[in-house]
N, CA, C and O atoms as a GROMACS GRO file, in nm:
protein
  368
    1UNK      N    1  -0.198   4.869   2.369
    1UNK     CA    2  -0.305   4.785   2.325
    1UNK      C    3  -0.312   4.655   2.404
    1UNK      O    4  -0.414   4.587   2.414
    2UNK      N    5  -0.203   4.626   2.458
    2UNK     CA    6  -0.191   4.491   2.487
    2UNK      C    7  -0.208   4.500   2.654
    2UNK      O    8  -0.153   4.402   2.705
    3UNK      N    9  -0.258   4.577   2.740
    3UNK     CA   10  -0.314   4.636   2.837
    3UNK      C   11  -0.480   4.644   2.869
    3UNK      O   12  -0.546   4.628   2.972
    4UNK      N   13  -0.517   4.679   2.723
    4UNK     CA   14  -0.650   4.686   2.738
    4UNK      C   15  -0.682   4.541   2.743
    4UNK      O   16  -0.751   4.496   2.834
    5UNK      N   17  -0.629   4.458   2.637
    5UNK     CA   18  -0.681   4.353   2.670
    5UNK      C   19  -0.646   4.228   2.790
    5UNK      O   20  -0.681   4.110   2.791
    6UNK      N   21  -0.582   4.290   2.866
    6UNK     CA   22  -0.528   4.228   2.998
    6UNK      C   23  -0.665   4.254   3.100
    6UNK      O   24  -0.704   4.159   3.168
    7UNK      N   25  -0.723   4.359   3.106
    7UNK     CA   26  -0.802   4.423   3.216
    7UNK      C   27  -0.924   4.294   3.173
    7UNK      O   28  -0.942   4.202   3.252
    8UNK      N   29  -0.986   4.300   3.066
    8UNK     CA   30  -1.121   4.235   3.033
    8UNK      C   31  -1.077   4.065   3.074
    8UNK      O   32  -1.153   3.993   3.138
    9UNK      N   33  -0.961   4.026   3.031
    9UNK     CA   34  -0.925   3.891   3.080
    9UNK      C   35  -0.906   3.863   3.235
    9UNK      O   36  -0.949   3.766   3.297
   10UNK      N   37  -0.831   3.971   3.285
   10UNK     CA   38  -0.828   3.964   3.426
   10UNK      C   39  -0.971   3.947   3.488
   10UNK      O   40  -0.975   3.874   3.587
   11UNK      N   41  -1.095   4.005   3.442
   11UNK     CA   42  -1.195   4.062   3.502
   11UNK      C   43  -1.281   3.949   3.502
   11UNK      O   44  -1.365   3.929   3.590
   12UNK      N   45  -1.259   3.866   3.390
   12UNK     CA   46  -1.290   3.712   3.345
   12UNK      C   47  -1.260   3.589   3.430
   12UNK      O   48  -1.331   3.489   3.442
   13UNK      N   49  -1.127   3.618   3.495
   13UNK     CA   50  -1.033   3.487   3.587
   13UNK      C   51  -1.109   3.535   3.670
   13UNK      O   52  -1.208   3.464   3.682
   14UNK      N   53  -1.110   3.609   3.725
   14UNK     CA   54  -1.211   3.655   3.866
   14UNK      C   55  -1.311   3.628   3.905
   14UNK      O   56  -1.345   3.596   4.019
   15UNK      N   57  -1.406   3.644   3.755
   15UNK     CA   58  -1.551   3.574   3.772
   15UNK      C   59  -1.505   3.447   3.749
   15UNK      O   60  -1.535   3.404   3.860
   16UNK      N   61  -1.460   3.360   3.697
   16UNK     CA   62  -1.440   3.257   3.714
   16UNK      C   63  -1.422   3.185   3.826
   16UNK      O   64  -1.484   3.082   3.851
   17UNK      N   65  -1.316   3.248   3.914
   17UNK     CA   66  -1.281   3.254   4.075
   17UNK      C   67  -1.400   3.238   4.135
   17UNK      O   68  -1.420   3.134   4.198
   18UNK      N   69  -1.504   3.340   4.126
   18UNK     CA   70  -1.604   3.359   4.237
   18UNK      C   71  -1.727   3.270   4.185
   18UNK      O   72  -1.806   3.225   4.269
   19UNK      N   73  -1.748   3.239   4.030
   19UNK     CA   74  -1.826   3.108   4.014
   19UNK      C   75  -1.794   2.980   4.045
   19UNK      O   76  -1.872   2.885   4.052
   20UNK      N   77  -1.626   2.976   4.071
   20UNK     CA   78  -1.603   2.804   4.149
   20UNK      C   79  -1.641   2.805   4.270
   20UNK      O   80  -1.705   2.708   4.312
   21UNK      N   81  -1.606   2.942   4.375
   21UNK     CA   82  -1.620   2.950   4.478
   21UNK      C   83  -1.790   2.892   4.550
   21UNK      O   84  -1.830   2.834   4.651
   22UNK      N   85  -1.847   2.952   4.427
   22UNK     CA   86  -1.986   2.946   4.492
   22UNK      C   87  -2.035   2.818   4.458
   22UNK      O   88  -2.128   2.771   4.523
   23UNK      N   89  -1.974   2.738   4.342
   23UNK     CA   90  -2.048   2.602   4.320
   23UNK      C   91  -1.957   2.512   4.370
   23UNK      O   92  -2.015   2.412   4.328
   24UNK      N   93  -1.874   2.474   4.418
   24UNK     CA   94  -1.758   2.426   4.468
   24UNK      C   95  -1.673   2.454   4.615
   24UNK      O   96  -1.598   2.384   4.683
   25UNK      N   97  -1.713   2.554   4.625
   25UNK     CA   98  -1.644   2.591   4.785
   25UNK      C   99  -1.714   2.582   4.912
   25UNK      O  100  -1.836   2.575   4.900
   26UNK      N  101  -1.679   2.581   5.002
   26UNK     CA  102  -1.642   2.608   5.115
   26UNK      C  103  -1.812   2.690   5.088
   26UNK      O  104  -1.813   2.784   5.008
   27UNK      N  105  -1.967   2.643   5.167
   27UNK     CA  106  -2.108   2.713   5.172
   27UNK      C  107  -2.111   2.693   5.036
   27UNK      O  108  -2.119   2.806   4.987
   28UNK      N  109  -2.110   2.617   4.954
   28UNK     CA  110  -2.157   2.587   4.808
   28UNK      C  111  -2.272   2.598   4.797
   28UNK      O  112  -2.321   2.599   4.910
   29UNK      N  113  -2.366   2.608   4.699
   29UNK     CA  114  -2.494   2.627   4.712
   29UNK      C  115  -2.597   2.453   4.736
   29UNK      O  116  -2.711   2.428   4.774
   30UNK      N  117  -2.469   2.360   4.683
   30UNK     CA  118  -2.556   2.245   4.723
   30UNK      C  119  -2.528   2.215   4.873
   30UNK      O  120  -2.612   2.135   4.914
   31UNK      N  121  -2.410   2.262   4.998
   31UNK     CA  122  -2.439   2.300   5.100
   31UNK      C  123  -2.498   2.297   5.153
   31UNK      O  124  -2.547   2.205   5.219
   32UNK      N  125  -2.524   2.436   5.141
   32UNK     CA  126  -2.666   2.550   5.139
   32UNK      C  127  -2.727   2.472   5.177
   32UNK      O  128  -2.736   2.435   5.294
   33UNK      N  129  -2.811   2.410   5.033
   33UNK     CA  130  -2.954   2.322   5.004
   33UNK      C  131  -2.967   2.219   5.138
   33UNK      O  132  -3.067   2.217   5.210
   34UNK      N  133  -2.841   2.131   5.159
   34UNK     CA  134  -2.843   2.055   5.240
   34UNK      C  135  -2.903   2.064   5.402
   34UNK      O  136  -2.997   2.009   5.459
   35UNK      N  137  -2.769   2.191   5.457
   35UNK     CA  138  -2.850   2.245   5.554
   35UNK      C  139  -2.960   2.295   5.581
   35UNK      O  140  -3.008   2.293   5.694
   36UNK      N  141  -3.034   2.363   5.449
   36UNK     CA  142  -3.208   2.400   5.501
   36UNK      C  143  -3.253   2.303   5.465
   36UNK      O  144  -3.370   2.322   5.498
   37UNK      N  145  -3.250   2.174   5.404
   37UNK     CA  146  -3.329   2.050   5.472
   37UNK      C  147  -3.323   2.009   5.617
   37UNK      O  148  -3.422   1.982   5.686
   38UNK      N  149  -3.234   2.008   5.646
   38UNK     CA  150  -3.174   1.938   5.755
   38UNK      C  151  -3.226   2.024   5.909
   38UNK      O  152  -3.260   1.972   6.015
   39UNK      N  153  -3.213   2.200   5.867
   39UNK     CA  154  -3.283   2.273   5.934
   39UNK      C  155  -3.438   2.256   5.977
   39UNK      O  156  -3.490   2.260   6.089
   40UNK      N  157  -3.506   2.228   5.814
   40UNK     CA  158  -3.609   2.250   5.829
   40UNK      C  159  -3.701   2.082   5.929
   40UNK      O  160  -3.801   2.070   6.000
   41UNK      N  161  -3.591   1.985   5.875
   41UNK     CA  162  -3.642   1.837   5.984
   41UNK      C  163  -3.611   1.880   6.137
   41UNK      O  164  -3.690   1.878   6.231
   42UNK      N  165  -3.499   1.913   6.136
   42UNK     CA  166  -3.504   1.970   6.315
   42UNK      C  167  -3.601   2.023   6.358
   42UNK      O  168  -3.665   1.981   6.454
   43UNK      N  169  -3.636   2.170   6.262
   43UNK     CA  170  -3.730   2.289   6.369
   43UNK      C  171  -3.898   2.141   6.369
   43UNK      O  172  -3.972   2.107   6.462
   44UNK      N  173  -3.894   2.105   6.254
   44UNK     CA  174  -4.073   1.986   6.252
   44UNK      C  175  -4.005   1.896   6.380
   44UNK      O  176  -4.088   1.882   6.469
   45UNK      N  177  -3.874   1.830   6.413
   45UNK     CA  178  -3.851   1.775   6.550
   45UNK      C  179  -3.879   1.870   6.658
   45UNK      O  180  -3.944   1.834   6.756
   46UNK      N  181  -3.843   1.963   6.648
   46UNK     CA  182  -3.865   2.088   6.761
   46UNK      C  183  -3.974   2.072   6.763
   46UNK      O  184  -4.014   1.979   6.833
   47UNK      N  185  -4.043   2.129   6.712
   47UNK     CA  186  -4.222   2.182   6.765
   47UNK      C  187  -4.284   2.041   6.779
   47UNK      O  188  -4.406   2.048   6.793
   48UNK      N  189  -4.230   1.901   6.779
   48UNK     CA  190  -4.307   1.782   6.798
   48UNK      C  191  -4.301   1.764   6.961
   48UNK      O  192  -4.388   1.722   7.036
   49UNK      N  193  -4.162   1.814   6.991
   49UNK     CA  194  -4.106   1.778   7.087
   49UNK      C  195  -4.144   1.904   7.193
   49UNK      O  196  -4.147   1.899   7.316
   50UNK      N  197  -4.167   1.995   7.121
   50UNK     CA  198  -4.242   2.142   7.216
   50UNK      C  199  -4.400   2.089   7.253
   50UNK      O  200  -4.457   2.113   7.359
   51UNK      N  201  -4.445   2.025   7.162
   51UNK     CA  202  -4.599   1.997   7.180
   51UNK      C  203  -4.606   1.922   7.321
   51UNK      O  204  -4.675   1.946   7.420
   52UNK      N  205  -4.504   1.816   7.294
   52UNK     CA  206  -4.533   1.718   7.407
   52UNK      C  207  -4.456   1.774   7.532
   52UNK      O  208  -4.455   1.690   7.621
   53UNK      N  209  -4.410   1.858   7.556
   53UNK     CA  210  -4.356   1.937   7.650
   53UNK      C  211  -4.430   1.991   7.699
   53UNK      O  212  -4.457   1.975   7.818
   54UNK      N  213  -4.503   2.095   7.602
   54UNK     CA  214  -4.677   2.166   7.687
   54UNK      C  215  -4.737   2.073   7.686
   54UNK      O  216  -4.772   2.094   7.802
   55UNK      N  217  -4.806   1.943   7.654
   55UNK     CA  218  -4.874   1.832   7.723
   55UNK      C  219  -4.824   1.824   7.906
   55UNK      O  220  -4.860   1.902   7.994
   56UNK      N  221  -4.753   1.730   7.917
   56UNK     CA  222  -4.607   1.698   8.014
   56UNK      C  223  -4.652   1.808   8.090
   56UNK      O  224  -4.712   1.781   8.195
   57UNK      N  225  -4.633   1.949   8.051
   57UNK     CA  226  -4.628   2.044   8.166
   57UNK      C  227  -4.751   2.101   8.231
   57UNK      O  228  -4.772   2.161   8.336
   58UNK      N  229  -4.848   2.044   8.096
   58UNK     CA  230  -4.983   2.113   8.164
   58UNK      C  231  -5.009   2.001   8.269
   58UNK      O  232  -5.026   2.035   8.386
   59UNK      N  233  -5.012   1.875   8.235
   59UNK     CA  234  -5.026   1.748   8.355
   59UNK      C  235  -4.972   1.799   8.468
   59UNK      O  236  -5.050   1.828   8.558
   60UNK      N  237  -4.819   1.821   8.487
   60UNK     CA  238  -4.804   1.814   8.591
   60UNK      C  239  -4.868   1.959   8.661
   60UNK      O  240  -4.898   1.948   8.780
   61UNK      N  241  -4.887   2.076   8.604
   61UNK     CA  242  -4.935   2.174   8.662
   61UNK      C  243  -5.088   2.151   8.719
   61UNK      O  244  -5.131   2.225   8.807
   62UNK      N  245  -5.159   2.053   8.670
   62UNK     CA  246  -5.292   2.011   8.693
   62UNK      C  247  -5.242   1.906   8.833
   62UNK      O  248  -5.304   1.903   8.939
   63UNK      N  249  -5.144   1.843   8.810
   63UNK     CA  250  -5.138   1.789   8.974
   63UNK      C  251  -5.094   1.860   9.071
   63UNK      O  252  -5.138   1.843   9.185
   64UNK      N  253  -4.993   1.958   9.042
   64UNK     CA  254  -4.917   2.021   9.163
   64UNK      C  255  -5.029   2.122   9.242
   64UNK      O  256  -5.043   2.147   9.362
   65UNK      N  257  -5.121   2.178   9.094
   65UNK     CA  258  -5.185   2.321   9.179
   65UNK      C  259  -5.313   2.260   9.250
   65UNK      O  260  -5.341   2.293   9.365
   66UNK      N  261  -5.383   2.179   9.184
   66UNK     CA  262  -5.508   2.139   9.242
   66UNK      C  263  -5.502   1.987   9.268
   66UNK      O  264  -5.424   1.911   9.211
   67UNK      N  265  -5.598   1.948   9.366
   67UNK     CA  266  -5.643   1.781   9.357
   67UNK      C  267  -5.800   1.765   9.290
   67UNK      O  268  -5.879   1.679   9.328
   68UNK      N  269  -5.831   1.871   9.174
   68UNK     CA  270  -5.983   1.824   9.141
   68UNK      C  271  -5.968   1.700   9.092
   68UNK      O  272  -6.027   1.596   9.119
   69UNK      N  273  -5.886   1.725   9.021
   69UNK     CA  274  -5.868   1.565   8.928
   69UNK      C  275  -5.873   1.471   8.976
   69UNK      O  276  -5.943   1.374   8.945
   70UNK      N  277  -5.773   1.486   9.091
   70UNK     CA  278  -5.711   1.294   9.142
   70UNK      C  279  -5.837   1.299   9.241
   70UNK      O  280  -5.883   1.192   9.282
   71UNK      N  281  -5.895   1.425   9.280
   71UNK     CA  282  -6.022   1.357   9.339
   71UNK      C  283  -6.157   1.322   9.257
   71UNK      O  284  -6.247   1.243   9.288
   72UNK      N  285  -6.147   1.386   9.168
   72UNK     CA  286  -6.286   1.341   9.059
   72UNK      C  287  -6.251   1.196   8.986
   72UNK      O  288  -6.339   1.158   8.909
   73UNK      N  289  -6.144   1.117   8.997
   73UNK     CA  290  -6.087   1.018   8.962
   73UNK      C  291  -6.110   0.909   9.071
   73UNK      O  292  -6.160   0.799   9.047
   74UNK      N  293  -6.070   0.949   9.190
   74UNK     CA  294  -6.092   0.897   9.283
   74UNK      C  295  -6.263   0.903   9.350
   74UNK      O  296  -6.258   0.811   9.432
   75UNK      N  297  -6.375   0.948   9.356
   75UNK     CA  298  -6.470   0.962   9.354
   75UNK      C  299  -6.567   0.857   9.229
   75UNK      O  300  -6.653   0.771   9.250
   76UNK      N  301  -6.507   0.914   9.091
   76UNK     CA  302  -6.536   0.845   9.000
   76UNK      C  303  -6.547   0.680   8.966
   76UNK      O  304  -6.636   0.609   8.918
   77UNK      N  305  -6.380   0.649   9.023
   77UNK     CA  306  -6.370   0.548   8.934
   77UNK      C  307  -6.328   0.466   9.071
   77UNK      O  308  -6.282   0.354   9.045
   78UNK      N  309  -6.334   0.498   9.210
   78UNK     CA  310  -6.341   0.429   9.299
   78UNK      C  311  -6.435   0.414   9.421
   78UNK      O  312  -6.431   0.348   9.525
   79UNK      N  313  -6.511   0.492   9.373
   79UNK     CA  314  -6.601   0.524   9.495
   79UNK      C  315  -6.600   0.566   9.642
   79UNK      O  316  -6.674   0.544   9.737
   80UNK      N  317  -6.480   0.641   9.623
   80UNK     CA  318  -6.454   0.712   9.753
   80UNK      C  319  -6.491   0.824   9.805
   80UNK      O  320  -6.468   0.926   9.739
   81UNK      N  321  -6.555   0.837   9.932
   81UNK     CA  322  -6.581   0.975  10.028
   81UNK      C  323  -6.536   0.985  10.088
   81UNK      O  324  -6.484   0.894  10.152
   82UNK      N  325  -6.525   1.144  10.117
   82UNK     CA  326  -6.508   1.194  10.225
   82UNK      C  327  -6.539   1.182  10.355
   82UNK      O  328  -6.659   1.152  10.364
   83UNK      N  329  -6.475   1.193  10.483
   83UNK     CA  330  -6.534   1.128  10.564
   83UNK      C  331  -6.661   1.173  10.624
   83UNK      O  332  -6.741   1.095  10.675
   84UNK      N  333  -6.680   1.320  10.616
   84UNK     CA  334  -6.813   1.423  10.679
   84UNK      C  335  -6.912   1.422  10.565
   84UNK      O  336  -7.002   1.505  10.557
   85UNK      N  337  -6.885   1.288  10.444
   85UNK     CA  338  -6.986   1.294  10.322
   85UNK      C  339  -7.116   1.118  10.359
   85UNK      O  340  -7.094   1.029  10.440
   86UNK      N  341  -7.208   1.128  10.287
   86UNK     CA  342  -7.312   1.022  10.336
   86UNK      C  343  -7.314   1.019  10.141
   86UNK      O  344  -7.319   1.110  10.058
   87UNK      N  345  -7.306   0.866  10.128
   87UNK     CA  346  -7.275   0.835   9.973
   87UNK      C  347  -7.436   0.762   9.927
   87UNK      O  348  -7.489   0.656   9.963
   88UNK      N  349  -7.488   0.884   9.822
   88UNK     CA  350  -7.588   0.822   9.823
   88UNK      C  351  -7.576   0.778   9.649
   88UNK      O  352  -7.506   0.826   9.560
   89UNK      N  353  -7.675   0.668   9.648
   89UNK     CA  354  -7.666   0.629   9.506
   89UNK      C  355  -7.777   0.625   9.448
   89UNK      O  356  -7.840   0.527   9.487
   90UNK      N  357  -7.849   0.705   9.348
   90UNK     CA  358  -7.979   0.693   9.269
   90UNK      C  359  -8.015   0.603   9.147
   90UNK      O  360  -8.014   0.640   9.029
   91UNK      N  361  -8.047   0.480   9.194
   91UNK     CA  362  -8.056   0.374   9.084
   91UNK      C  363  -8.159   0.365   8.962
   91UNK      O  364  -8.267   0.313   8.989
   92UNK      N  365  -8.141   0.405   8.841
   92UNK     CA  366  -8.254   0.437   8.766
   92UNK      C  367  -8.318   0.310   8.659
   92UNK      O  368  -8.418   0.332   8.590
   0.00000   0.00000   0.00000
């Protein structure tokens, strides 16, 4: 008799065991909680920091591959031609 009731007590310390473990140990669930905050501020730093990366990269790909720009800039906002060009201006 005094067997049977060893097994149900044993079976008791155990869960007991594995409910400290999980609120108290080593990945506790307030842990847990902690790191997927902490996750979730990084990845919103990530993709802030990805955005301005594809900014950054499209610029420089717009200078390396072409000069439309730095010449529509330069045309634009300085009034420069080419030398085989005659600069005409239509005053309205």
């Amino acid at each position: 008799m005094n067997a049977q009731r060893a097994v149900p007590a044993l079976l008791l310390v155990l869960l007991a065991i594995i409910q400290a473990q999980l609120w108290l140990g080593r990945g506790n669930l307030g842990e847990v909680a902690e790191l997927n905050r902490k996750l979730q501020a990084q990845q919103a730093a990530n993709q802030q920091a990805q955005a301005a990366n594809e900014r950054l990269a499209s610029e420089v790909r717009d200078l390396q591959e072409g000069l439309d720009t730095v010449e529509e800039k330069a045309r634009l906002e300085l009034g420069m031609v080419r030398p085989d060009e005659v600069f005409v201006q239509i005053a309205r």
